[in-house]
TIRO-2110 file (N, C-alpha, C; in Angstrom, 1 decimal):
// TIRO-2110
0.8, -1.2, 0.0, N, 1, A
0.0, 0.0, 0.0, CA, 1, A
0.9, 1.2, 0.0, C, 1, A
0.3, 2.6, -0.7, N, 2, A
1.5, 3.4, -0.6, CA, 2, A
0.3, 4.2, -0.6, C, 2, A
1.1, 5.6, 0.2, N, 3, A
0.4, 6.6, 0.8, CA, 3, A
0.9, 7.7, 0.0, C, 3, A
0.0, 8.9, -0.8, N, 4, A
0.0, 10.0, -1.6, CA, 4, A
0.1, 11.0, -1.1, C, 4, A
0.2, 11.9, -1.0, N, 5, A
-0.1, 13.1, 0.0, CA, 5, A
0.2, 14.5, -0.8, C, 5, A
0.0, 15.4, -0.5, N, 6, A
0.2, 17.2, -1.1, CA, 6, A
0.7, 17.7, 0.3, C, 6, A
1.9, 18.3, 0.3, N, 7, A
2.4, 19.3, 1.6, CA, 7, A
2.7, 21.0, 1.0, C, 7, A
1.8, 21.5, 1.5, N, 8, A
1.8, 23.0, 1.1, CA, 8, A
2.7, 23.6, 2.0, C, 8, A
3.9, 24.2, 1.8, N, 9, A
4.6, 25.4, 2.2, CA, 9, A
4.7, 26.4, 2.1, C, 9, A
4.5, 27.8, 1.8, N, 10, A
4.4, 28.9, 1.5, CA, 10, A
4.3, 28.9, 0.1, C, 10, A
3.0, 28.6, -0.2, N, 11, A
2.4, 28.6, -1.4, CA, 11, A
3.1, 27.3, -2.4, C, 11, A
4.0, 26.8, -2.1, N, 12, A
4.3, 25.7, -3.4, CA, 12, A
3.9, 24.2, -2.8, C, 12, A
3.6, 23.5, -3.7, N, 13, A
2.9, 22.0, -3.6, CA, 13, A
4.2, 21.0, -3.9, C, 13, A
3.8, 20.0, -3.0, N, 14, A
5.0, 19.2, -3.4, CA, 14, A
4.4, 17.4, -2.8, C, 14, A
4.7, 16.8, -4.2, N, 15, A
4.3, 15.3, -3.9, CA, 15, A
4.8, 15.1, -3.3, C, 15, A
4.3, 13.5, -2.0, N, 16, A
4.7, 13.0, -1.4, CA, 16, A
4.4, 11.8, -1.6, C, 16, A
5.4, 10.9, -2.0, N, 17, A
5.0, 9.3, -2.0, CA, 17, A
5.5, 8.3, -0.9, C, 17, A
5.0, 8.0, 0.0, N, 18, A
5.3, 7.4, 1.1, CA, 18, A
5.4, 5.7, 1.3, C, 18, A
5.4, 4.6, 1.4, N, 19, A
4.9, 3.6, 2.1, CA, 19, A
4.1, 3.6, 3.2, C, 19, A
3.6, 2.6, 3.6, N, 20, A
3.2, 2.6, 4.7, CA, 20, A
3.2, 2.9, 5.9, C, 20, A
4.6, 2.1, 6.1, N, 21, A
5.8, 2.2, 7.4, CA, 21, A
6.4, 3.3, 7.3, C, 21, A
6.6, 4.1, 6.5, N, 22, A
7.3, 5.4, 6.5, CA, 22, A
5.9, 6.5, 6.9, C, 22, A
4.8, 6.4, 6.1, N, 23, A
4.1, 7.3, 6.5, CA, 23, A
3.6, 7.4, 7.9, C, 23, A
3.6, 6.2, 8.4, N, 24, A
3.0, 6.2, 9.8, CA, 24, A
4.4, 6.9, 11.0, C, 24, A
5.4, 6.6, 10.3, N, 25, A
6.9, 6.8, 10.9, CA, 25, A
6.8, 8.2, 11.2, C, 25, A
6.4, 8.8, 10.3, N, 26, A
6.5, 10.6, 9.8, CA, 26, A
4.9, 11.0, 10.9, C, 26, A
4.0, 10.4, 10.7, N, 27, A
2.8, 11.0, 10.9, CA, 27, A
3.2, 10.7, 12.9, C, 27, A
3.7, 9.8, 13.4, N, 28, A
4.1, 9.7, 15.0, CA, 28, A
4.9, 10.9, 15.4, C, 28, A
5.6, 12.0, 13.9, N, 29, A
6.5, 12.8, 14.3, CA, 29, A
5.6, 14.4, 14.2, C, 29, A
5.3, 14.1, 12.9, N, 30, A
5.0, 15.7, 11.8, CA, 30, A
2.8, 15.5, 13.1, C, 30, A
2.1, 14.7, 13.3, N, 31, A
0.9, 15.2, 14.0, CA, 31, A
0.5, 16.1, 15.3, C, 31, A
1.7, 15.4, 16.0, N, 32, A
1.6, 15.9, 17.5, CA, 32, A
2.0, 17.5, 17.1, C, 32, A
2.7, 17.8, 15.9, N, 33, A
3.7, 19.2, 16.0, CA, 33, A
2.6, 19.4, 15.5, C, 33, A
1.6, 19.3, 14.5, N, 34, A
0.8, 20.4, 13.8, CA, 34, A
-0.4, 20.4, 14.6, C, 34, A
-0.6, 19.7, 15.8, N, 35, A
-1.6, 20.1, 16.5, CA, 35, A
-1.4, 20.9, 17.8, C, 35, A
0.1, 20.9, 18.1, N, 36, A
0.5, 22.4, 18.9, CA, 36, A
1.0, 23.7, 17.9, C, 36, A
0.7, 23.3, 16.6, N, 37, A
1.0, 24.6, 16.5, CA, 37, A
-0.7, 25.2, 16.1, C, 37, A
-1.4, 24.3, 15.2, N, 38, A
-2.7, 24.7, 14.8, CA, 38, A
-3.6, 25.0, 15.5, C, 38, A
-3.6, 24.3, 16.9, N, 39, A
-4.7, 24.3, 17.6, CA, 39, A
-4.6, 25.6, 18.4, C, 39, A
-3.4, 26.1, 19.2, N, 40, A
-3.5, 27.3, 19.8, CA, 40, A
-3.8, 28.4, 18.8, C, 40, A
-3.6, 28.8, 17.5, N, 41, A
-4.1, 29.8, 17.2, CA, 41, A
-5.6, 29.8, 16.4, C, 41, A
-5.9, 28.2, 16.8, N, 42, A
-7.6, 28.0, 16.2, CA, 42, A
-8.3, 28.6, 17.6, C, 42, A
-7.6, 28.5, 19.0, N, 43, A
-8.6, 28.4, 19.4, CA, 43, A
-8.0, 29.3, 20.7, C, 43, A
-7.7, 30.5, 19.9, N, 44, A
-6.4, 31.6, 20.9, CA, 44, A
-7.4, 32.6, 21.1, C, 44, A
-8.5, 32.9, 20.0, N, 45, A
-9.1, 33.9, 19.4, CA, 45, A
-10.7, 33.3, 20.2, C, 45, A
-11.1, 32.6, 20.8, N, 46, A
-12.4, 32.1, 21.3, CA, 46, A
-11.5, 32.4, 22.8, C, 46, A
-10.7, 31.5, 22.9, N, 47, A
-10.5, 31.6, 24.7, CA, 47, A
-9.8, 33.1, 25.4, C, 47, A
-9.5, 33.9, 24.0, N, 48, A
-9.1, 35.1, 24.7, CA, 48, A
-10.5, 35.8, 25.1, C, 48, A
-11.6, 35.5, 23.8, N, 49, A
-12.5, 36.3, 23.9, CA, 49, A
-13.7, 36.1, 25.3, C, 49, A
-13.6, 34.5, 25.5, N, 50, A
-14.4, 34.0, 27.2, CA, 50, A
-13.7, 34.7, 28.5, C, 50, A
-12.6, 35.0, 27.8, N, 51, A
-11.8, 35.4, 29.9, CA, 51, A
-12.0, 37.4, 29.6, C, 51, A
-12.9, 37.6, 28.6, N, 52, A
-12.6, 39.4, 28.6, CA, 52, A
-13.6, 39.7, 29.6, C, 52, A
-14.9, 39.2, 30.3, N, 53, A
-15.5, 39.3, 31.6, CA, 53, A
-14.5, 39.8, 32.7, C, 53, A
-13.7, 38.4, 32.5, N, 54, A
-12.6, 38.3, 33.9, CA, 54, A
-11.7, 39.3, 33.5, C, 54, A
-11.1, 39.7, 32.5, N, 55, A
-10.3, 41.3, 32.2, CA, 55, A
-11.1, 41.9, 32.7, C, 55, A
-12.6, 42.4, 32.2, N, 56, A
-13.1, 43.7, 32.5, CA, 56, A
-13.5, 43.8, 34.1, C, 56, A
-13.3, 42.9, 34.6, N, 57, A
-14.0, 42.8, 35.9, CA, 57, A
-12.5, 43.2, 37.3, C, 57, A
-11.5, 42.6, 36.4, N, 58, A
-9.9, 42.9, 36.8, CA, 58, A
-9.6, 44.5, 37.1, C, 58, A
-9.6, 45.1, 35.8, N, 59, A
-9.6, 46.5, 35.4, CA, 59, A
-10.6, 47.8, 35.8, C, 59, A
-12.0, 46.9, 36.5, N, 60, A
-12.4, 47.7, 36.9, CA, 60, A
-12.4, 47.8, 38.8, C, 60, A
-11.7, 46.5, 39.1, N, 61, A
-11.7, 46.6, 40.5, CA, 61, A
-10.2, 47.6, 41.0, C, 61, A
-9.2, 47.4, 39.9, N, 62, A
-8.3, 48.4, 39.9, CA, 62, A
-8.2, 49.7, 40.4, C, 62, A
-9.2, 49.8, 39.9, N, 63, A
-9.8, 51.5, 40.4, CA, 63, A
-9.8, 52.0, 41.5, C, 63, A
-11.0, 51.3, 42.4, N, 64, A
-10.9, 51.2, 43.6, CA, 64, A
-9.7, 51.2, 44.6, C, 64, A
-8.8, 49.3, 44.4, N, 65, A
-8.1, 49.6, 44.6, CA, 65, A
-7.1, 50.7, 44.8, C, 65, A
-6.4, 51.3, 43.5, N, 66, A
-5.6, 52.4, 43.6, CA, 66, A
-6.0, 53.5, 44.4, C, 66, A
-7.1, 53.8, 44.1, N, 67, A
-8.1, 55.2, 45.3, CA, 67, A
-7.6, 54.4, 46.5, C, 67, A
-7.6, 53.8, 47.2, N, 68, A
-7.3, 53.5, 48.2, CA, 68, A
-6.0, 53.6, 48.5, C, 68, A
-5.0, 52.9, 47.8, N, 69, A
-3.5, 53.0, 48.2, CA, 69, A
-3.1, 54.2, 47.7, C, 69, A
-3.7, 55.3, 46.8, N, 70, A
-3.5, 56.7, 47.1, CA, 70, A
-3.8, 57.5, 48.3, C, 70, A
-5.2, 57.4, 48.6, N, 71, A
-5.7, 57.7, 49.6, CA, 71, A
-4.4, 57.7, 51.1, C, 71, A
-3.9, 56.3, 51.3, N, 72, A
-3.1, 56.0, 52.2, CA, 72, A
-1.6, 56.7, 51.9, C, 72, A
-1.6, 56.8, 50.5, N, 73, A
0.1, 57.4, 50.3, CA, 73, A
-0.3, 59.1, 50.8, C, 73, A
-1.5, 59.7, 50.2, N, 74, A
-1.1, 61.0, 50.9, CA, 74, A
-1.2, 61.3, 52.3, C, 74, A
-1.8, 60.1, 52.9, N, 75, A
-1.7, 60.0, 54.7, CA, 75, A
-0.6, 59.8, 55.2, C, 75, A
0.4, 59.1, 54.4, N, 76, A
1.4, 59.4, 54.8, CA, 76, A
2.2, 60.5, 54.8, C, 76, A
2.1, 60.8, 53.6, N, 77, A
3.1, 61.7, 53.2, CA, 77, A
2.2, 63.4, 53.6, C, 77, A
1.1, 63.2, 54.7, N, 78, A
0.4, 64.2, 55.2, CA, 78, A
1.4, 64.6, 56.6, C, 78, A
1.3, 63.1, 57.3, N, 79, A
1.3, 62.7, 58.7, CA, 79, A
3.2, 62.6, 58.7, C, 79, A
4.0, 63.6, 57.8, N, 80, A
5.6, 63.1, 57.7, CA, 80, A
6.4, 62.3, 57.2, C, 80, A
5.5, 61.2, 56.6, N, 81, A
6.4, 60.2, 56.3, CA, 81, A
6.5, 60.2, 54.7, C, 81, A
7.2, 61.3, 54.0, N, 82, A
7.1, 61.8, 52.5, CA, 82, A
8.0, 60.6, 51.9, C, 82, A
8.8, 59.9, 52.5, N, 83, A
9.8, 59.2, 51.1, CA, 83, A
8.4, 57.6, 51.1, C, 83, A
7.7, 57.6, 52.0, N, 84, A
7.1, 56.5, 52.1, CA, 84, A
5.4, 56.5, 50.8, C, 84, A
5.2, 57.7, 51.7, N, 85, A
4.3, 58.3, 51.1, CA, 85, A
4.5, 58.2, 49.6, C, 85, A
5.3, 58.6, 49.3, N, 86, A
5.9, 59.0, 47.6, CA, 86, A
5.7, 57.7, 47.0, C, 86, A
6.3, 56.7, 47.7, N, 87, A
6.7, 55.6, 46.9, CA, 87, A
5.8, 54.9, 46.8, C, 87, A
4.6, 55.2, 47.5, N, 88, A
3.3, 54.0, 47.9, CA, 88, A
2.4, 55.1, 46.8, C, 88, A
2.4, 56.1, 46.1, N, 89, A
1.8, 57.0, 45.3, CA, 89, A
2.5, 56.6, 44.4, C, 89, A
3.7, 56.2, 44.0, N, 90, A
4.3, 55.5, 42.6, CA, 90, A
4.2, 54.4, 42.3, C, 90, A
3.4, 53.9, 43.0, N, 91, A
3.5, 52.2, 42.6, CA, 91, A
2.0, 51.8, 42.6, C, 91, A
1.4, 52.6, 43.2, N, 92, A
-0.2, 52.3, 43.2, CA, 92, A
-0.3, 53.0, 41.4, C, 92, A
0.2, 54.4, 41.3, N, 93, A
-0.1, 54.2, 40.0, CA, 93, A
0.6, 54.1, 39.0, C, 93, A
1.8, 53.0, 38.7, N, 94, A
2.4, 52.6, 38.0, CA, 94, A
1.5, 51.0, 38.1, C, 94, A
1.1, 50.9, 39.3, N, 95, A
0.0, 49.3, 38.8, CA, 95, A
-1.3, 49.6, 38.5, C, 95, A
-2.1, 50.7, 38.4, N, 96, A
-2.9, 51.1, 37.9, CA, 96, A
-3.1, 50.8, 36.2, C, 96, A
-2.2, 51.9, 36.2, N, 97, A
-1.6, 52.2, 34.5, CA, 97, A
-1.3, 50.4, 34.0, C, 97, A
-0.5, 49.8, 34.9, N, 98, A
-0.4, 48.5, 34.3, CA, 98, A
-1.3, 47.2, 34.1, C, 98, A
-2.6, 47.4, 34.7, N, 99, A
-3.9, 46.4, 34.6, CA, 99, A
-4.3, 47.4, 33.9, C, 99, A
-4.5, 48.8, 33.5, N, 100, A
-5.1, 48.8, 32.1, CA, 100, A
-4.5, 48.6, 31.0, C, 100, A
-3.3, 48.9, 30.9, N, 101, A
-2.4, 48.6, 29.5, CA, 101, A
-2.1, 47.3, 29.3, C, 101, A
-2.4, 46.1, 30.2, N, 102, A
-1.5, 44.9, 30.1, CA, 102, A
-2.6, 44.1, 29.4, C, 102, A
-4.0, 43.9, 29.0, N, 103, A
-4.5, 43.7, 28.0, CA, 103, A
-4.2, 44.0, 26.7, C, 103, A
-4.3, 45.0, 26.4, N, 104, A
-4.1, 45.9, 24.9, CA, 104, A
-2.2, 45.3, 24.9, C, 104, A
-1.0, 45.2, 25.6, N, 105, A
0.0, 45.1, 25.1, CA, 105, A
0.0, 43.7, 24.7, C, 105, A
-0.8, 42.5, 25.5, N, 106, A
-0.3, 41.1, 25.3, CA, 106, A
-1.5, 40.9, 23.2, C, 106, A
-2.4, 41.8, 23.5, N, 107, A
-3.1, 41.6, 22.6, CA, 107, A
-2.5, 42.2, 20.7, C, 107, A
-1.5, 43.0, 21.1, N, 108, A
-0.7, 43.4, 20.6, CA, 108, A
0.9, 42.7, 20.1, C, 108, A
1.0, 41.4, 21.3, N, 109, A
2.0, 40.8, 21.4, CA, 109, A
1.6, 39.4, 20.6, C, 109, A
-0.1, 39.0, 20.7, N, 110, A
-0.7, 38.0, 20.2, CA, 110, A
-0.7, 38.5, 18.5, C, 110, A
-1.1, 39.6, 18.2, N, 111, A
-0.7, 40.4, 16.7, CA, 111, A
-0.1, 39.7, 16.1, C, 111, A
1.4, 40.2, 16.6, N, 112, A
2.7, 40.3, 16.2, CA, 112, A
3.3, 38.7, 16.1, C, 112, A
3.3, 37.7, 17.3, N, 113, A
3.8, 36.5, 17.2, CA, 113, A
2.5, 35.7, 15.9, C, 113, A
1.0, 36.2, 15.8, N, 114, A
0.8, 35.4, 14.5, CA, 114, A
1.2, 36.1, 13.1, C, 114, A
1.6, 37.2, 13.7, N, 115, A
2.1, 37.7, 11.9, CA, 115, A
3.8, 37.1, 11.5, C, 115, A
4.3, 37.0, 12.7, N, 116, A
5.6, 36.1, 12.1, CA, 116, A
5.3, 34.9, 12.0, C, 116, A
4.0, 34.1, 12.4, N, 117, A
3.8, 32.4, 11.8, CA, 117, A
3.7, 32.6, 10.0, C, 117, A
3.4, 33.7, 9.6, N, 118, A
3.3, 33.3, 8.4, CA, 118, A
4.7, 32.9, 7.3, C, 118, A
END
């Protein structure tokens, strides 16, 4: 029995005539790879789009948060304690700024790594 096949590469076709025992040889090697590569970006674009609840719900408790560990930085930095104060006002909103922008950059990073699959 011999096995036919068409392997498409960046647009050009190319026969494949196999045996049996070779095809099965190749398909225990070339399957497993084309279903980590095909399957995450079949199904990158459905599972990003189920967890954007859990984003939006992330990004908006943020808020809050921050108001609050501002709130406490200028208590400090009311009550004397300015180098503490300061640094608890730079990091409340440097993580602010970073739960809104860290969607839009990985979605940007998802872009870019399927535009180099081609």
């Amino acid at each position: 029995m011999r096995v036919v096949g068409v392997l498409c590469s960046r647009g050009r076709t190319v026969g494949v005539n196999l045996d049996r025992k070779s095809a099965v040889k190749l398909a225990q090697y070339v399957l497993p790879l084309t279903v980590m590569i095909v399957a995450p970006g079949a199904h990158a674009a459905s599972l990003a789009h189920a967890f954007r609840p859990v984003v939006r719900l992330v990004q908006d408790a943020a808020q809050p948060v921050a108001l609050v560990a501002m709130t406490l930085a200028f208590l400090s930095i009311t009550s004397g304690n300015h180098k503490q104060g300061v640094d608890r006002l730079k990091w409340a909103s440097i993580g602010y700024i970073g739960v809104q922008f860290a969607p839009w950059l990985l979605d940007q990073l998802h872009v870019a790594a399927m535009g180099m699959g081609d």
